[in-house]
N, CA, C and O atoms as a GROMACS GRO file, in nm:
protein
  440
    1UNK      N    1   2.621   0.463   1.321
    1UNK     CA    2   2.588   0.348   1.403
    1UNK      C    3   2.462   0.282   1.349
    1UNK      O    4   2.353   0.338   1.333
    2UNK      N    5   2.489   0.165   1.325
    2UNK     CA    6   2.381   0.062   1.265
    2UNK      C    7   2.288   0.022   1.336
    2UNK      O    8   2.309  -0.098   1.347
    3UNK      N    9   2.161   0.057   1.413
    3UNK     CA   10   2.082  -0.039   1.501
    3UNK      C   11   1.955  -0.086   1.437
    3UNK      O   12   1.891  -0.005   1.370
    4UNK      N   13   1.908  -0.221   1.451
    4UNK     CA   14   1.882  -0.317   1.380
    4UNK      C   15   1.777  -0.366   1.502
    4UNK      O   16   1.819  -0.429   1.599
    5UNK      N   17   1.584  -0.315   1.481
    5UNK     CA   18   1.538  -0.395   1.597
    5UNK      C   19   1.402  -0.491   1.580
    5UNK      O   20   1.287  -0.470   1.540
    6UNK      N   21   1.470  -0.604   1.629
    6UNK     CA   22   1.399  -0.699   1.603
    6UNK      C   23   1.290  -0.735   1.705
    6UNK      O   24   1.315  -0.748   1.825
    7UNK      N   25   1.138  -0.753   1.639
    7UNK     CA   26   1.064  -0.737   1.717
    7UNK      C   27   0.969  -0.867   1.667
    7UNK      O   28   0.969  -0.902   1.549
    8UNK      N   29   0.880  -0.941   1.780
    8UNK     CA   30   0.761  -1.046   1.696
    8UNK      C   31   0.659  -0.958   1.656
    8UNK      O   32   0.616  -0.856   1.710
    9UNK      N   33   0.624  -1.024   1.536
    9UNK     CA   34   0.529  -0.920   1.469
    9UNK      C   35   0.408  -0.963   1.512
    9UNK      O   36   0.364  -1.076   1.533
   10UNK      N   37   0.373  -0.876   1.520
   10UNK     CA   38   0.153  -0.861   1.565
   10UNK      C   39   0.089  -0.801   1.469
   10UNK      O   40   0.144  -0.752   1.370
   11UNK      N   41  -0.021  -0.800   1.489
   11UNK     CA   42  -0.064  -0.753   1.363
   11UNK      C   43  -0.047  -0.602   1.409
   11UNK      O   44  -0.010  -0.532   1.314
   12UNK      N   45  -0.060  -0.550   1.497
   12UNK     CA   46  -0.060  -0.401   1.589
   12UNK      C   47   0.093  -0.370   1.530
   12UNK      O   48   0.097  -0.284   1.441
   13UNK      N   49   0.195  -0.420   1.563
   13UNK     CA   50   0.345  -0.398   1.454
   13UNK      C   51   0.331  -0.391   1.340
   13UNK      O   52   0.381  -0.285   1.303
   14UNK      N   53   0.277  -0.463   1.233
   14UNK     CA   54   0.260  -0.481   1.070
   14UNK      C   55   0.208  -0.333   1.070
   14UNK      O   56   0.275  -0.235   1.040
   15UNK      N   57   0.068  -0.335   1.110
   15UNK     CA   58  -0.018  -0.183   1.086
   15UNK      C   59   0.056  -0.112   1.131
   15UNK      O   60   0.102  -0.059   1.030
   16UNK      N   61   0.127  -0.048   1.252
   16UNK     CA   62   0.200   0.071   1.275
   16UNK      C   63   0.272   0.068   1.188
   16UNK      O   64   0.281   0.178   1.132
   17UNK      N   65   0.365  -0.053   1.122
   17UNK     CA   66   0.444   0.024   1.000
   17UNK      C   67   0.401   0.066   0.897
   17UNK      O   68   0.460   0.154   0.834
   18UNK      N   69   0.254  -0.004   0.847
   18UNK     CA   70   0.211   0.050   0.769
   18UNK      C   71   0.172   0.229   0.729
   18UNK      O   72   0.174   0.295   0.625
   19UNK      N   73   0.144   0.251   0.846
   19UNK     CA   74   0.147   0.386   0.882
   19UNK      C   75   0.164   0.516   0.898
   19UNK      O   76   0.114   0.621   0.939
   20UNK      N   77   0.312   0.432   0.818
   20UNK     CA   78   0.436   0.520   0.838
   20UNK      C   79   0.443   0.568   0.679
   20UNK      O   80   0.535   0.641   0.644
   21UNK      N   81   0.372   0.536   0.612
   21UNK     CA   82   0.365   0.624   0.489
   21UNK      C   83   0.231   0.706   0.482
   21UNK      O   84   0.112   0.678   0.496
   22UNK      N   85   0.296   0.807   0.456
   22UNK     CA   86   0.206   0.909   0.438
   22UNK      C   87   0.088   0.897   0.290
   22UNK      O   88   0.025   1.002   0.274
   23UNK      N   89   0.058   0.796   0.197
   23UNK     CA   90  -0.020   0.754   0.157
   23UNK      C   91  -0.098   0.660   0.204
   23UNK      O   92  -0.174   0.605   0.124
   24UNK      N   93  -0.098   0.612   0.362
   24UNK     CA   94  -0.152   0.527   0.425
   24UNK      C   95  -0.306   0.563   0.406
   24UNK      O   96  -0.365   0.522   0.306
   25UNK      N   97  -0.354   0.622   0.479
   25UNK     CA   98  -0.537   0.680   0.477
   25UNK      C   99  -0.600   0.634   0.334
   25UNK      O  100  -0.696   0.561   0.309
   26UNK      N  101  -0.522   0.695   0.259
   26UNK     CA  102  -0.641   0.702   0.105
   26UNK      C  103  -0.577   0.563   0.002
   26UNK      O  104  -0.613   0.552  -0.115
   27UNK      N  105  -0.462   0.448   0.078
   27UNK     CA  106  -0.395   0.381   0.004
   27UNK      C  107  -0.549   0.235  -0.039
   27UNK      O  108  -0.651   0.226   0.030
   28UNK      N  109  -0.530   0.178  -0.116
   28UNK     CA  110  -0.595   0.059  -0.115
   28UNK      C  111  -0.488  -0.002  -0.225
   28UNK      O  112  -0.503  -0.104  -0.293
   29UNK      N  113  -0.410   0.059  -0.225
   29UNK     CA  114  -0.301  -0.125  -0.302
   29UNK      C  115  -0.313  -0.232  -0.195
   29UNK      O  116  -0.343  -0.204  -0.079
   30UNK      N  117  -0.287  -0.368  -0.242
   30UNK     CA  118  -0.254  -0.477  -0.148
   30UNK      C  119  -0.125  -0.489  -0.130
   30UNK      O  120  -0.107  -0.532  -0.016
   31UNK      N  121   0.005  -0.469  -0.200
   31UNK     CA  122   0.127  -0.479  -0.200
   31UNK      C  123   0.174  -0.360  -0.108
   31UNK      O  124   0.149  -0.255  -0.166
   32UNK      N  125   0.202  -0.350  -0.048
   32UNK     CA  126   0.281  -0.273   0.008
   32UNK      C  127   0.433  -0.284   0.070
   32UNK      O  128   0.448  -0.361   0.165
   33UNK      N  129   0.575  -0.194   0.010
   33UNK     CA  130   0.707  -0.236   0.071
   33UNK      C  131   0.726  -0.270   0.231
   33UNK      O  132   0.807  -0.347   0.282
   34UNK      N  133   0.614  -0.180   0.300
   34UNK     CA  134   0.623  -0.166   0.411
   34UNK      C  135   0.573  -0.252   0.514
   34UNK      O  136   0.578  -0.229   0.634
   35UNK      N  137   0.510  -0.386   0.441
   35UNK     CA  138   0.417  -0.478   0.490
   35UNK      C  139   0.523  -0.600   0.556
   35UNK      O  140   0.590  -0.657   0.469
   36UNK      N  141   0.545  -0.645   0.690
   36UNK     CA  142   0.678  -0.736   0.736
   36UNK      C  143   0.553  -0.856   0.690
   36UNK      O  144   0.551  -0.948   0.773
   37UNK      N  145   0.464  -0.871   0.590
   37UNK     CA  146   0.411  -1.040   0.530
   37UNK      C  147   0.373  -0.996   0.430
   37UNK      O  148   0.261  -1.035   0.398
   38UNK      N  149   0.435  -0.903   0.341
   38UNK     CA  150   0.447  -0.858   0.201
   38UNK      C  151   0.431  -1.042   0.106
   38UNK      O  152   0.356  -1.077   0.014
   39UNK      N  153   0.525  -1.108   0.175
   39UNK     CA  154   0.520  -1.233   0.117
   39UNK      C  155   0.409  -1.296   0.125
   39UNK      O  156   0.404  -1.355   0.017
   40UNK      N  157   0.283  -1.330   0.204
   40UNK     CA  158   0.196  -1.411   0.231
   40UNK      C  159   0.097  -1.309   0.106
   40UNK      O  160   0.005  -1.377   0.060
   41UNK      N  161   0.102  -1.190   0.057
   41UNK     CA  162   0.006  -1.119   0.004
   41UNK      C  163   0.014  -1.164  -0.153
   41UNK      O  164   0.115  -1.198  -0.215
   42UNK      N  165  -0.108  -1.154  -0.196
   42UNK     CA  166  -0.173  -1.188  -0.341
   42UNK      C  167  -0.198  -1.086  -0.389
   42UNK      O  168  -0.189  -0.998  -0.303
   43UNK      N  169  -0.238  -1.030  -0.523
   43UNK     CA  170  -0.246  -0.929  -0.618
   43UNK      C  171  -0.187  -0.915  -0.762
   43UNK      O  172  -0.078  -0.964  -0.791
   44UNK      N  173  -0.259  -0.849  -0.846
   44UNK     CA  174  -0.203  -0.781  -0.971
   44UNK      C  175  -0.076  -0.668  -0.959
   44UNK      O  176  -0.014  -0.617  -0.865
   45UNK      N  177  -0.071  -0.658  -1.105
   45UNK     CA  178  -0.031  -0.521  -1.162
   45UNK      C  179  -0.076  -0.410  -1.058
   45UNK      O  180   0.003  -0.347  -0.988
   46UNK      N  181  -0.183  -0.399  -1.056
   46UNK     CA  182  -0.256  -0.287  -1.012
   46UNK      C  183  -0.255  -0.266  -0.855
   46UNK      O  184  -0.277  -0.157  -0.803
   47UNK      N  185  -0.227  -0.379  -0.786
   47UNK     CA  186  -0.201  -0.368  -0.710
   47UNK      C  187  -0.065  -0.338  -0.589
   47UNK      O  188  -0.064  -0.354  -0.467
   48UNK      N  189   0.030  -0.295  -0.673
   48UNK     CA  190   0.133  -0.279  -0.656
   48UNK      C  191   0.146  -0.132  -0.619
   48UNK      O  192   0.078  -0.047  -0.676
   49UNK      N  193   0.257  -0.094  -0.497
   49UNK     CA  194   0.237   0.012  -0.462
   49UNK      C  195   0.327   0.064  -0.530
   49UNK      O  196   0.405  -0.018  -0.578
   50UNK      N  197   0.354   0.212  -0.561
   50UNK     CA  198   0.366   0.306  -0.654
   50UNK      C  199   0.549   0.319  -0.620
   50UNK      O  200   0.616   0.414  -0.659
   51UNK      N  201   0.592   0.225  -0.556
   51UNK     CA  202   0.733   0.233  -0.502
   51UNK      C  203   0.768   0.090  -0.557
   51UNK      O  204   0.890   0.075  -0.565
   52UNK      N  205   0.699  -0.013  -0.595
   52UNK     CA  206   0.738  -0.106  -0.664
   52UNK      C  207   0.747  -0.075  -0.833
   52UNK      O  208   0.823  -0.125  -0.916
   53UNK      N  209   0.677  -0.010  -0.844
   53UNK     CA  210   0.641  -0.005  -1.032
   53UNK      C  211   0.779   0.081  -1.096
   53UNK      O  212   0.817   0.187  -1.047
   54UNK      N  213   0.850   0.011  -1.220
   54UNK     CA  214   0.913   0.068  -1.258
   54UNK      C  215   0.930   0.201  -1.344
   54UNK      O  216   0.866   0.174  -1.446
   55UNK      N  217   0.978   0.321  -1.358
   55UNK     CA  218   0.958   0.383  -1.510
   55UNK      C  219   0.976   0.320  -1.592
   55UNK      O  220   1.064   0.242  -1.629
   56UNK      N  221   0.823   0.377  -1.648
   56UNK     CA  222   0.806   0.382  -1.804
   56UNK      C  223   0.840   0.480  -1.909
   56UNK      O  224   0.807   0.594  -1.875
   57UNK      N  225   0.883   0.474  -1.998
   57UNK     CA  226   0.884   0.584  -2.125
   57UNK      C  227   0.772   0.557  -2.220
   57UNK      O  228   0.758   0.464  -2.299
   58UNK      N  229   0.676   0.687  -2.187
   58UNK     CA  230   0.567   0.645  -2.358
   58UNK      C  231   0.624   0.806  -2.421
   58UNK      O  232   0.663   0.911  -2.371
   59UNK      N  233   0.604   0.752  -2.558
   59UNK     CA  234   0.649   0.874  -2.651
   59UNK      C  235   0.498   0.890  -2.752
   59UNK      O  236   0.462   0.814  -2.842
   60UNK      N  237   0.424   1.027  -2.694
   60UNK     CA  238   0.312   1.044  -2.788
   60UNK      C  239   0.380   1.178  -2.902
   60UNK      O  240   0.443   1.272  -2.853
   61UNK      N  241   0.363   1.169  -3.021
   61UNK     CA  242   0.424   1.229  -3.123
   61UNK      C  243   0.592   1.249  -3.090
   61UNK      O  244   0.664   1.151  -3.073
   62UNK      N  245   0.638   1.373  -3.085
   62UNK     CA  246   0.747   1.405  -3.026
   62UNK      C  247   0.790   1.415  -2.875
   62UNK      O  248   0.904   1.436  -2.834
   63UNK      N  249   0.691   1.400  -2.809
   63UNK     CA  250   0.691   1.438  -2.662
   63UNK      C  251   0.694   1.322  -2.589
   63UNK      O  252   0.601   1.242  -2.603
   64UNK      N  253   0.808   1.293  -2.491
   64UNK     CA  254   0.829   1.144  -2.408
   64UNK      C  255   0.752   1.190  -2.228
   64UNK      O  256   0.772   1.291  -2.161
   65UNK      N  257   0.688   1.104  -2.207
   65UNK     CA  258   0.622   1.082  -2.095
   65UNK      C  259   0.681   0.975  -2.005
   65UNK      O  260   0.643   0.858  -2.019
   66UNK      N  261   0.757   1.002  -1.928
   66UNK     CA  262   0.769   0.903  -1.779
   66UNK      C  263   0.658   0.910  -1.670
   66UNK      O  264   0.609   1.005  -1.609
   67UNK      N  265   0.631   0.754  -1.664
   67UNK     CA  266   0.542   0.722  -1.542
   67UNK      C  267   0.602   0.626  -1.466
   67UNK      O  268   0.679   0.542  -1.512
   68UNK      N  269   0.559   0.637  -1.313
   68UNK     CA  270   0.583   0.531  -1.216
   68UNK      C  271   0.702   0.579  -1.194
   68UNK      O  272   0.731   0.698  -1.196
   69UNK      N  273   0.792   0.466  -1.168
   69UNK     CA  274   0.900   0.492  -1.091
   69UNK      C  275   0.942   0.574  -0.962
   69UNK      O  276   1.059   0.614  -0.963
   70UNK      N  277   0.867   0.604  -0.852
   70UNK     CA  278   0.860   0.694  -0.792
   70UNK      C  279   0.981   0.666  -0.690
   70UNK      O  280   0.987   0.554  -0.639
   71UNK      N  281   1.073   0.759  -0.662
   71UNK     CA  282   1.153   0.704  -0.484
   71UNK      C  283   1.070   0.746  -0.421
   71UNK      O  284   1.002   0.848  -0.416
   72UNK      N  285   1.084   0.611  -0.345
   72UNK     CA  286   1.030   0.614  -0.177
   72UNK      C  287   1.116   0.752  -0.104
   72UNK      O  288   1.227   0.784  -0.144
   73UNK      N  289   1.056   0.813  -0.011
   73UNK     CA  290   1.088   0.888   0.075
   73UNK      C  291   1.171   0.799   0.130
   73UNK      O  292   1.174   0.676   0.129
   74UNK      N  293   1.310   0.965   0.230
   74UNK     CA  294   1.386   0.826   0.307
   74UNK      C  295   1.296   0.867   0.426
   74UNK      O  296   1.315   0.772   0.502
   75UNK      N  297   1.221   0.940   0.481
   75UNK     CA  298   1.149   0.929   0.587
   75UNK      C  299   1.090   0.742   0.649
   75UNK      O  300   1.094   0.681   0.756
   76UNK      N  301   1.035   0.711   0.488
   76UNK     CA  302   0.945   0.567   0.513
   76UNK      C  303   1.060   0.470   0.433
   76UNK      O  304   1.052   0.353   0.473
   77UNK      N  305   1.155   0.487   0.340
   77UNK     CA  306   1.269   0.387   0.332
   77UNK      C  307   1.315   0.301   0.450
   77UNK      O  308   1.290   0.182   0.473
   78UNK      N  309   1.382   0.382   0.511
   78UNK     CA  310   1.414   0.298   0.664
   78UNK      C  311   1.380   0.219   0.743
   78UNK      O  312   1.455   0.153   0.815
   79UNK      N  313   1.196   0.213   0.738
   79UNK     CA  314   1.143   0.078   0.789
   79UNK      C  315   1.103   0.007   0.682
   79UNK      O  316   0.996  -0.052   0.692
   80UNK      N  317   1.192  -0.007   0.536
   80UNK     CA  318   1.137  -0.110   0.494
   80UNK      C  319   1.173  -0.251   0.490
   80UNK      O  320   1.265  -0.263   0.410
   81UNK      N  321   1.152  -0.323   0.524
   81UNK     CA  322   1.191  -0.471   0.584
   81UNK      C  323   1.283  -0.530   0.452
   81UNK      O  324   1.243  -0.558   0.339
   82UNK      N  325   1.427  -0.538   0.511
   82UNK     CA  326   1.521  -0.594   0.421
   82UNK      C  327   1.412  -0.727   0.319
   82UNK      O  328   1.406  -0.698   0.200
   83UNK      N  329   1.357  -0.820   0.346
   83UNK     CA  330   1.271  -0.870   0.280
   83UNK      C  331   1.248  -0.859   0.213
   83UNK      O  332   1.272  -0.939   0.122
   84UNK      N  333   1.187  -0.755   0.198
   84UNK     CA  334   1.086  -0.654   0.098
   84UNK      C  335   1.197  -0.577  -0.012
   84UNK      O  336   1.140  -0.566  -0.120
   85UNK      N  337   1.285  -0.542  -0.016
   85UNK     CA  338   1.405  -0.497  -0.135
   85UNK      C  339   1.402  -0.528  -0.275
   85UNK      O  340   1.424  -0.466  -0.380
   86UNK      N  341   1.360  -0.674  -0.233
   86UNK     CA  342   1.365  -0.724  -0.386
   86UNK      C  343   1.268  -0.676  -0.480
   86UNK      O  344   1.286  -0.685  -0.602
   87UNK      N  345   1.162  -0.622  -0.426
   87UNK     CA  346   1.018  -0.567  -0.502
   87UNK      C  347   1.080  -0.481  -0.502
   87UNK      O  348   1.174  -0.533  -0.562
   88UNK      N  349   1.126  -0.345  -0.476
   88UNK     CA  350   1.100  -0.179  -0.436
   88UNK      C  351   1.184  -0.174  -0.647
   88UNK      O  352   1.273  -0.236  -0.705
   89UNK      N  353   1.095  -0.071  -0.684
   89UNK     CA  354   1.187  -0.034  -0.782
   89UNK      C  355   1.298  -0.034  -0.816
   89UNK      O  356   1.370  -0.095  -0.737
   90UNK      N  357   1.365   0.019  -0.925
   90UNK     CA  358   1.535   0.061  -0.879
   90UNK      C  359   1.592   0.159  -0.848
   90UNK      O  360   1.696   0.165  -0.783
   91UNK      N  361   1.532   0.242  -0.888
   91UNK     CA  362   1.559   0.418  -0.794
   91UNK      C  363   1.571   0.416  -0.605
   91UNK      O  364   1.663   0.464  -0.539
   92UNK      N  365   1.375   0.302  -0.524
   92UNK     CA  366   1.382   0.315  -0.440
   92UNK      C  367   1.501   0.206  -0.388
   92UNK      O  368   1.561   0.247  -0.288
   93UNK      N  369   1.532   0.114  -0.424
   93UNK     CA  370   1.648   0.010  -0.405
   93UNK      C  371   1.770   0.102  -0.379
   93UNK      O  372   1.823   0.122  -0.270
   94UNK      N  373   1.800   0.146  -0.482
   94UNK     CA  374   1.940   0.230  -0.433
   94UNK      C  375   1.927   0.357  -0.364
   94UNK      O  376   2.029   0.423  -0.347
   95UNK      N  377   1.840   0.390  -0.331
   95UNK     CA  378   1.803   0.474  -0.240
   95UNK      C  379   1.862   0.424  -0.087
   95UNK      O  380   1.950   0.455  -0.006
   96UNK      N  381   1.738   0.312  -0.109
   96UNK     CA  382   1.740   0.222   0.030
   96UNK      C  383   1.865   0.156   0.075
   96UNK      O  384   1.871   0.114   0.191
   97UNK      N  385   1.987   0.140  -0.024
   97UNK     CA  386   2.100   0.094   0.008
   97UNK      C  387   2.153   0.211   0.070
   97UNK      O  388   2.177   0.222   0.191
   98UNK      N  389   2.171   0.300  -0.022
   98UNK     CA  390   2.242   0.428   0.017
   98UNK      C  391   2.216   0.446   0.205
   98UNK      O  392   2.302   0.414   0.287
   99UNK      N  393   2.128   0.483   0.227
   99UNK     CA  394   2.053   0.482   0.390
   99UNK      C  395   2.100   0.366   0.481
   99UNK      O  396   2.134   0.376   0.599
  100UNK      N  397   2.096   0.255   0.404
  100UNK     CA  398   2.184   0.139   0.502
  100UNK      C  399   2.285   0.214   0.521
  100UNK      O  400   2.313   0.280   0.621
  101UNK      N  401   2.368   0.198   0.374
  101UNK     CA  402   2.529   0.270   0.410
  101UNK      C  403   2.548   0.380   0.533
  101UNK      O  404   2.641   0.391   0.613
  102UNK      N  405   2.428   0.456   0.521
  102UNK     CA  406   2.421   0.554   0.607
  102UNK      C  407   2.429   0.554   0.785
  102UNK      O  408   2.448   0.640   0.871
  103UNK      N  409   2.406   0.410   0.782
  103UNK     CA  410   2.370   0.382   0.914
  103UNK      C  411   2.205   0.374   0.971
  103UNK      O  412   2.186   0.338   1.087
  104UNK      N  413   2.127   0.397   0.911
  104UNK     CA  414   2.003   0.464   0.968
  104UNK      C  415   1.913   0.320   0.922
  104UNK      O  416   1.816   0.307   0.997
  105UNK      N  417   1.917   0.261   0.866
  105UNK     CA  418   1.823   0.143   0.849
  105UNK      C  419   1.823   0.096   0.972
  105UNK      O  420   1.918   0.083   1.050
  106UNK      N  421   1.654   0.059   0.990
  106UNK     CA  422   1.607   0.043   1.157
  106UNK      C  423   1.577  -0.068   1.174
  106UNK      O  424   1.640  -0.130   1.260
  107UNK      N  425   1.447  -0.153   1.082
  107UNK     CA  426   1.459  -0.271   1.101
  107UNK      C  427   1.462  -0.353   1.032
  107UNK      O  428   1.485  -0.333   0.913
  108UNK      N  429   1.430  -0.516   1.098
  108UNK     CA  430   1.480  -0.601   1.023
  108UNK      C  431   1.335  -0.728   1.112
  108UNK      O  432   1.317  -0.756   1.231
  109UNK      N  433   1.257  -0.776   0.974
  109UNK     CA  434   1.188  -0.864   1.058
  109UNK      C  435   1.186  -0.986   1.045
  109UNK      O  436   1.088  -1.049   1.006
  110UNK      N  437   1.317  -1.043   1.081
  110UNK     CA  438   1.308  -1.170   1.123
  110UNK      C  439   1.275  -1.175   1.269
  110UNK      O  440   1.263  -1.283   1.326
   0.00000   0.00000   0.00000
């Protein structure tokens, strides 16, 4: 069962979702998936949260190194605002579909 809840956002709504990741406390990216005005926000590279950034492959001598790319938990997947999809990596993207399919995607902030 699909339920879908639409709420006006406050800033008291934005921050509780923010919240909901457990890198919240020690986070200082500005981007965040979980932000329902992800769009109104400015920033770099660097500022991108660790669920947007894609893998990388660096190869030092023989030895290949992957960075970034991290999946989102589906704990904090589920509130991430359909909106927001288009940023999330591609690991957390098909993650985050998968969980729709599932039924369990919660909201939606229009």
């Amino acid at each position: 069962m699909r339920q879908i809840f639409t709420k006006k956002m406050t800033n008291e709504n934005i921050i509780e979702n923010l919240k909901r990741c457990p890198k919240f406390e020690g986070c200082s990216q500005n981007l965040c998936p979980l932000d329902f005005e992800l769009e109104s926000r400015s920033g770099s590279t660097q500022d991108k949260c660790r669920y947007f950034r894609e893998a990388k492959r660096t190869r030092i001598g023989k030895r290949e190194f992957i960075s970034g790319g991290s999946i989102m938990p589906d704990a904090i997947s589920k509130f991430v605002p359909e909106s927001n999809l288009m940023r999330l990596n591609e690991a957390s993207k098909e993650r985050w579909h998968d969980i729709k399919k599932e039924g369990i995607h919660l909201y939606d902030s229009k």
